[in-house]
N, C-alpha and C positions, 0 to 999 in steps of 0.2 A: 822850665823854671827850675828853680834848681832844688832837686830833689839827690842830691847828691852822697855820698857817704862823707865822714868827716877824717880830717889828719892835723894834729893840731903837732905835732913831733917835730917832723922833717922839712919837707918839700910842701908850706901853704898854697904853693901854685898847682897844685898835683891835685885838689879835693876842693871840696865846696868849702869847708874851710878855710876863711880866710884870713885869720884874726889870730894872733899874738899878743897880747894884753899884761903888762910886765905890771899887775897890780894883786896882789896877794892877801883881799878879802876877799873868801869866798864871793858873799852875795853884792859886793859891791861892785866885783868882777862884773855879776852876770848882771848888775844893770848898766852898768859900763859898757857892757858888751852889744848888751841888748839894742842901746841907743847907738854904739858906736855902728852896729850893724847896718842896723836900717838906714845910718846915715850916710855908711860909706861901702852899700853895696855889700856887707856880709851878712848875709839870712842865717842867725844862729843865735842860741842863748849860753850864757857862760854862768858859770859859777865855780870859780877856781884858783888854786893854788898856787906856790911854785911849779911851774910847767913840768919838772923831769920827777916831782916825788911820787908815789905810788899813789895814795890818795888823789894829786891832779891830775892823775889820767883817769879816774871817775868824772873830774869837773871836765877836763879834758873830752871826754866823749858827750857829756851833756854839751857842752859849750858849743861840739859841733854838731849835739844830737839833732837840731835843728834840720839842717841840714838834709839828714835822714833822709826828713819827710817832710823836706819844707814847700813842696809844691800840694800841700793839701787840704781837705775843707772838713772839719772835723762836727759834727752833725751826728745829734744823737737819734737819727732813725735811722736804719738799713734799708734799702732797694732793693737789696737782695740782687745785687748784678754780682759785678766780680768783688773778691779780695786780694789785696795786695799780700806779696808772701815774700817778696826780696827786693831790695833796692843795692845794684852796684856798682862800682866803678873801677878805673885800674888799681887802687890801692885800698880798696874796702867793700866791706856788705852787711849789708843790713837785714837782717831774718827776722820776721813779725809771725809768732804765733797768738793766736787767738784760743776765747774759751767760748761754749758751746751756742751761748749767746752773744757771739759775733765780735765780744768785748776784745781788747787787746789784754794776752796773759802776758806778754813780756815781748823787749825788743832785743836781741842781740843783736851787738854792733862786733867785726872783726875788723882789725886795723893793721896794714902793712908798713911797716916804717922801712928806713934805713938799718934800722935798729935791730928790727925783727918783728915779730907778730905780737898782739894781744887782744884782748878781748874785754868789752862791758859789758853790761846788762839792767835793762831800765823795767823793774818789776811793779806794775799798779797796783793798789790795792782799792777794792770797790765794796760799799755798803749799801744795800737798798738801790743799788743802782746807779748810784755817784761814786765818783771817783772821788778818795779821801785821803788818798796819800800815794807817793810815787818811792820806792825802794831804786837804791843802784848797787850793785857788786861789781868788781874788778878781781880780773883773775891773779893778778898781783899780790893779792892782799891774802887774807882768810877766806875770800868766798863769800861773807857773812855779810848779809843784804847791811845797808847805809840807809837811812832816811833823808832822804833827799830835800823832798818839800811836803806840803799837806795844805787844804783844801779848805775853804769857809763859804756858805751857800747863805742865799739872800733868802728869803721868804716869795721868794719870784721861784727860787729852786737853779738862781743862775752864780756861779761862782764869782764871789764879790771881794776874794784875796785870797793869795798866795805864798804860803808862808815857805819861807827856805832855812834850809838846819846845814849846820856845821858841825862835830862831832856832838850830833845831840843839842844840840841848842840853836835858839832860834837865831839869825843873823841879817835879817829884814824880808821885807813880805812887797809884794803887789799889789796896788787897788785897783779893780774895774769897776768900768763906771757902761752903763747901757743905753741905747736910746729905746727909741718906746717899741719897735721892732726886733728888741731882744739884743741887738748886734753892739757889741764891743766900739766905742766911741771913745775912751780912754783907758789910759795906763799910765796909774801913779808909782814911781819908783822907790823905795822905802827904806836906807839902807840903815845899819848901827851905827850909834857915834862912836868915837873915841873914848868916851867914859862908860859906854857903854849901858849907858841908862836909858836911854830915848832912842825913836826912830828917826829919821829925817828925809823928810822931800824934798830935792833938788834938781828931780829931772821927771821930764813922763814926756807920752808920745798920744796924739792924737789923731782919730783913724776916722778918715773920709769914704763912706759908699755909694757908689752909682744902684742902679736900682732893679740893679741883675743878682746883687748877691756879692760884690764885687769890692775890697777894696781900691780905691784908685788914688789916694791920698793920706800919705804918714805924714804927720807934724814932730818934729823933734824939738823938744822942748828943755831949759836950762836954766839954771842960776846956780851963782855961789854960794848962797846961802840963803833961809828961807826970810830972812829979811827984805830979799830983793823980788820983784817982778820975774816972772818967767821971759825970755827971750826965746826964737827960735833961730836953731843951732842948725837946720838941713832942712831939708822934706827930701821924700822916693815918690816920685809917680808910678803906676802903672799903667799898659795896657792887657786883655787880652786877647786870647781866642774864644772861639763857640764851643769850646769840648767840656764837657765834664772833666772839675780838682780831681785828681784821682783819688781821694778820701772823702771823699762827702758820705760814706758809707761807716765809715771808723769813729768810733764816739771816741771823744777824747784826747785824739792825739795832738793837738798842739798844746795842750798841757805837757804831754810827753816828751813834747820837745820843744817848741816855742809861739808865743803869741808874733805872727806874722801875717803878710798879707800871702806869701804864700801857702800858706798852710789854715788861709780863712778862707779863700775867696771861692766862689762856686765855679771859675774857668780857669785854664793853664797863664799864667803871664806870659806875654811874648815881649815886651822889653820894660825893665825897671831903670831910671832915671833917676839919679841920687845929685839934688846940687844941693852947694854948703849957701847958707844965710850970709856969710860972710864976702865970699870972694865971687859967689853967681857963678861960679865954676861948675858944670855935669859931667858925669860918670855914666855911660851907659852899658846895660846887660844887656844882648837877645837870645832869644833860647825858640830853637827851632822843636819841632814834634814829630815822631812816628808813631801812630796811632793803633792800634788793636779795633777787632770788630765789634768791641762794646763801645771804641768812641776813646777808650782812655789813653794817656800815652804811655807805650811800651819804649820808647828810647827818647833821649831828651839829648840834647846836643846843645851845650852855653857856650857861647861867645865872651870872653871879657875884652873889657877897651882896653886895658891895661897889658899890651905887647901881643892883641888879636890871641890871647891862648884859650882851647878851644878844649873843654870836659866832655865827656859823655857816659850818660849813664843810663842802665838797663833798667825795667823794672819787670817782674816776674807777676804773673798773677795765677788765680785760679778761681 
């Protein structure tokens, strides 16, 4: 599955990144993206600017931070088996340090362009045990952490929105919604208007589980405006294997990088299926596995349909 590094620069065929999005609100990006993704085969969340300014190689890196660690199951208890400590591929990697209680202290991402090298950094901030906010820094810039997004918790204690900032101010949020098994069943998209006084819902994604732990069905959902009916715009199926997500151990990380199936489900996917509502047309991914003796995948090998081009990536543990 694709647990891959992201390149949003150069060469999209080269990284799990696959997505180029020529729309220049941040957070309208990342639900653009967000839906664009799952509907057409790109596992990543965006939130992002002009592609080449300093600032959107922060959104830049979110956008493909997904990517990262998009094959994982984020679950706030430890096992205590292995931890993930690098994710790479030909033109990137991904360094995950942790703090003493197993939490993620930061994620460095390294990026090799055409261009040349640089670097992000996806900083958590945790209170009482929840996560409450996500910092980013670009080595481009000052260094000086960004507020990414921040955290609202239900009276359940389960994250019920997701708010995203732009230079300091809010610029639309997330809702989730639960079923009675705690599990993520929707996501409502929320982006700013134009006058900039209201939010607005025009899109969300609903999430189908088999009874492994599993999702096996995204609903992509739409309208023009909220006058109108929701339609659906795509669905992803999956299936997969019997292995342990490689994160089911990591609290939090698809906050850190994105709400997916691969980075929810409790096993690896072995092929995601992406057809549009409209044309009945599919897209198919498979992704083979080489395994370590706890069971997790130590190399991942994707297939795209699109001209048989064929990723691979490592992952490091300890």
């Amino acid at each position: 599955m694709p647990i891959a590094a992201q390149q949003l620069k150069s060469n999209v065929n080269s990284t799990y990144i696959f997505t180029i999005v020529p729309i220049f609100n941040v957070n309208l990006v990342r639900r653009f993206v967000s839906i664009f993704l799952s509907i057409y085969s790109v596992p990543s969340q965006c939130q992002f600017m002009p592609l080449f300014s300093t600032k959107s190689r922060i959104c830049t890196a979110l956008l493909l931070a997904v990517v990262v660690t998009s094959a994982f199951h984020p679950v706030n208890n430890d096992k205590g088996k292995m931890r993930l400590r690098g994710i790479s591929s030909a033109t990137n990697k991904t360094v995950i340090t942790y703090h003493a209680d197993k939490t993620i202290a930061e994620l460095l991402t390294i990026y090799q362009t055409a261009e040349g090298g640089y670097s992000t950094t996806r900083i958590p901030v945790y209170k009482d045990g929840r996560l409450i906010k996500i910092f980013v820094t670009d080595e481009e810039s000052s260094q000086a952490p960004v507020l990414f997004s921040s955290f609202e918790y239900s009276a359940k204690g389960k994250i019920r929105r997701i708010i995203y900032y732009l230079d300091g101010a809010v610029h639309g949020y997330d809702s989730l919604a639960y079923n009675n098994n705690g599990l993520i069943v929707a996501r409502y998209f929320f982006n700013d208007t134009q006058d900039g006084i209201a939010f607005e819902n025009n899109s969300c994604q609903l999430f189908r589980w088999d009874n492994k732990g599993n999702i096996v069905r995204i609903e992509n959902m739409g309208r023009v405006n909220r006058k109108l009916p929701f339609t659906l715009s795509s669905t992803a199926t999956y299936t997969y294997d019997d292995h342990p997500n490689a994160q089911q151990g990591i609290p939090s990380l698809c906050y850190l990088t994105d709400i997916t199936a691969e980075n929810m489900s409790a096993n690896n996917i072995v092929t995601e299926t992406i057809t549009s509502a409209v044309t009945n047309n599919s897209i198919v991914k498979h992704y083979t596995y080489a395994y370590n003796a706890e069971r997790y995948p130590s190399r991942i090998i994707t297939r795209y349909a699109v001209n048989d081009e064929m990723v691979v990536t490592d992952l490091e543990w300890d």
